[in-house]
C-alpha positions, -999 to 999 in steps of 0.1 A, spaced: -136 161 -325 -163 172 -308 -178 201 -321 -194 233 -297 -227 230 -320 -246 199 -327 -278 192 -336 -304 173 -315 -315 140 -328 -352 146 -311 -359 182 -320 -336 188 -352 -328 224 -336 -291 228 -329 -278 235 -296 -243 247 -282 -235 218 -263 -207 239 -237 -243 267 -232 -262 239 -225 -240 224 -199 -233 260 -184 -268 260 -182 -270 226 -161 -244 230 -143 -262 265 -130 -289 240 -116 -263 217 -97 -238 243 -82 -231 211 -57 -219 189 -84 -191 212 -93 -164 201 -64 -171 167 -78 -165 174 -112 -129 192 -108 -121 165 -86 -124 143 -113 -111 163 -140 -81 168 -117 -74 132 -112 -83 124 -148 -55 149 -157 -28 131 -136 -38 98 -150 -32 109 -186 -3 136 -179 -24 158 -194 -19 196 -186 -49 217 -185 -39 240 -212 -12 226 -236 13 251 -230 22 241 -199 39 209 -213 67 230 -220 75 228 -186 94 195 -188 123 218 -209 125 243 -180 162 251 -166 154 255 -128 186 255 -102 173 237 -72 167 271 -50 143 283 -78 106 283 -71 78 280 -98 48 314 -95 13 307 -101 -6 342 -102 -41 339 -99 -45 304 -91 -80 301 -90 -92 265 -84 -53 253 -89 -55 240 -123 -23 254 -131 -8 239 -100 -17 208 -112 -3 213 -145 34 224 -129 32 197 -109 30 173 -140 62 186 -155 78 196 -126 71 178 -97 98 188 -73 95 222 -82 82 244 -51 53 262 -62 40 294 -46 10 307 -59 -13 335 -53 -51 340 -53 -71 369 -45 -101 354 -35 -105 342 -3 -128 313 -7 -108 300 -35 -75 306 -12 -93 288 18 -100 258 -9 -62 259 -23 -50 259 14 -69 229 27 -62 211 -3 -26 214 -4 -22 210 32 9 187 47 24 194 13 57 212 17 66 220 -19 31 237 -25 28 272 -9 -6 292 -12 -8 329 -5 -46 344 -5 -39 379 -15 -39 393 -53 -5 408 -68 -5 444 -87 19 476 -85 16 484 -50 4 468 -19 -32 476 -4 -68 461 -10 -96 457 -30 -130 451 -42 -131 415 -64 -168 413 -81 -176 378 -83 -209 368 -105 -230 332 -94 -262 324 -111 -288 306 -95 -263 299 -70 -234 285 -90 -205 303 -84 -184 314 -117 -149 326 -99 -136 324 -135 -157 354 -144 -143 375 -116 -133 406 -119 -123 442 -102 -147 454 -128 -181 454 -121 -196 453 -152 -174 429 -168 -181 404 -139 -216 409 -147 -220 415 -186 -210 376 -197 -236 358 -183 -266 364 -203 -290 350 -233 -262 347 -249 -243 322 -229 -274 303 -205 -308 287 -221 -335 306 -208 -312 329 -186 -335 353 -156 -320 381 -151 -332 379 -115 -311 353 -105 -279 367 -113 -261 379 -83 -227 400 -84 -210 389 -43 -182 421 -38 -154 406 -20 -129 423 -2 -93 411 -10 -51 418 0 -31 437 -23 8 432 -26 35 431 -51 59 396 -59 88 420 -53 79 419 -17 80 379 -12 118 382 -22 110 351 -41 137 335 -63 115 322 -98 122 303 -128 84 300 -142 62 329 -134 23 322 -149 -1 352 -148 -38 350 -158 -55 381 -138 -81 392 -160 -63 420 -174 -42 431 -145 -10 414 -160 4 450 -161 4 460 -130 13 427 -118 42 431 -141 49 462 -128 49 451 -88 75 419 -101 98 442 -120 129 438 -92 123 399 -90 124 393 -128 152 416 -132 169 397 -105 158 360 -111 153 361 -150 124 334 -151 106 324 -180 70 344 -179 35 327 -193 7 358 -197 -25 352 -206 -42 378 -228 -5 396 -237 -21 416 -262 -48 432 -246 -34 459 -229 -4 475 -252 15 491 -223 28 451 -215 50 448 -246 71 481 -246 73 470 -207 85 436 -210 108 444 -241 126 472 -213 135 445 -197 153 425 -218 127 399 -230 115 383 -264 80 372 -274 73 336 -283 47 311 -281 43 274 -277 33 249 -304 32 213 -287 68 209 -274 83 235 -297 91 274 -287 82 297 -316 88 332 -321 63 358 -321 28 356 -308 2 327 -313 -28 313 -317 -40 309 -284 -48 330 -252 -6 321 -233 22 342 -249 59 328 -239 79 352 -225 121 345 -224 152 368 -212 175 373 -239 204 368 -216 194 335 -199 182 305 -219 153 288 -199 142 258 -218 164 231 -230 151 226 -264 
């Protein structure tokens, strides 16, 4: 196992090898396209999902009318991942930026079962500003945010050798507002990974996951406390997802497994 500290054979200083490739990566922003072409492929070669969680997709329950959600889809790596598992599934998924949307689009193109909408989803429908962060011209859409200082505050010493303040650059991009409720889609997997908007994207889905009862991934589940009260209102337990197996209670990593009570969703 490779660990994210090792020590250089020349120099005898240790170095965080992931800073160090943030930090090269930064000076070969053109590279990037290349690279998640290749980890995309590399992932369908070895059936690999991009986070392990998603492998708990080849249990789901999913009538044939049933779509799969991807909310906040950035560069599609969870597309790729349902896709894996469930690879008749229709997949509609949603991403607020428009670059990234325009990317998702062409890529997807021709492909009927893939469905990309470029707006964000929250409480109510509307727009807003997205603060997206690129240093010395590499673009970090993961970093995003509707916050302006948290889109800005990770980059830093911390995180890039030799980081300069002055090349730091925070783009404000304008970007659709709507709520799931208004797609009058019919799910069976909804993922959300928003950067701390799961609430109110919650919130604008309550009707559709009252209606459709679909199994719900959230990323960060614990960091905003209005989410559990919310999602225990509506009739759902917490669990988490350890390999192939379904656990109860929260986990180790980032995903928390969402299931209705009153509709088993996995065939375990």
């Amino acid at each position: 196992m490779l660990h994210s500290r090792m020590t250089s054979a020349f120099t005898g200083v240790e170095m965080d090898y992931r800073k160090a490739l943030r930090t090269a990566q930064s000076y070969a922003p053109a590279l990037k396209p290349a690279k998640d072409a290749f980890y995309r492929h590399a992932r369908r070669i070895l059936r690999r999902p991009h986070e392990p969680d998603f492998g708990i997709l080849s249990a789901l329950r999913r009538d044939a009318a049933e779509v799969l959600v991807d909310v906040g889809a950035n560069h599609g790596q969870s597309i790729e991942s349902m896709r894996l598992f469930q690879p008749k599934a229709p997949i509609v998924a949603f991403e607020a930026n428009p670059r990234l949307a325009d990317i998702l689009a062409r890529r997807y193109a021709g492909q009927a079962n893939v469905r990309i909408e470029g707006c964000g989803l929250g409480d109510s429908e509307g727009a807003f500003t997205l603060f997206v962060p690129s240093y010395r011209g590499f673009v970090y859409d993961g970093l995003a945010s509707v916050d302006r200082d948290n889109a800005a505050g990770w980059l830093g010493p911390a995180t890039i050798y030799g980081f300069d303040e002055r090349q730091l650059v925070l783009q404000s991009v304008a970007c659709k507002l709507a709520t799931l409720d208004a797609f009058q889609l019919s799910p069976a997997f909804i993922k959300v990974d928003v950067q701390g908007l799961e609430f109110a994207v919650l919130g604008g889905a309550r009707a559709t996951i009252e209606r459709c009862r679909p199994a719900l991934l959230i990323e960060d589940f614990g960091s905003d406390p209005r989410i559990a009260p919310l999602v225990k209102s509506l009739g759902y337990d917490v669990f988490h997802v350890e390999g192939r197996t379904i656990v109860k209670g929260t986990g180790p990593r980032e995903n928390t497994l969402l299931l209705p009570s009153d509709r088993p969703r996995f065939a375990m």
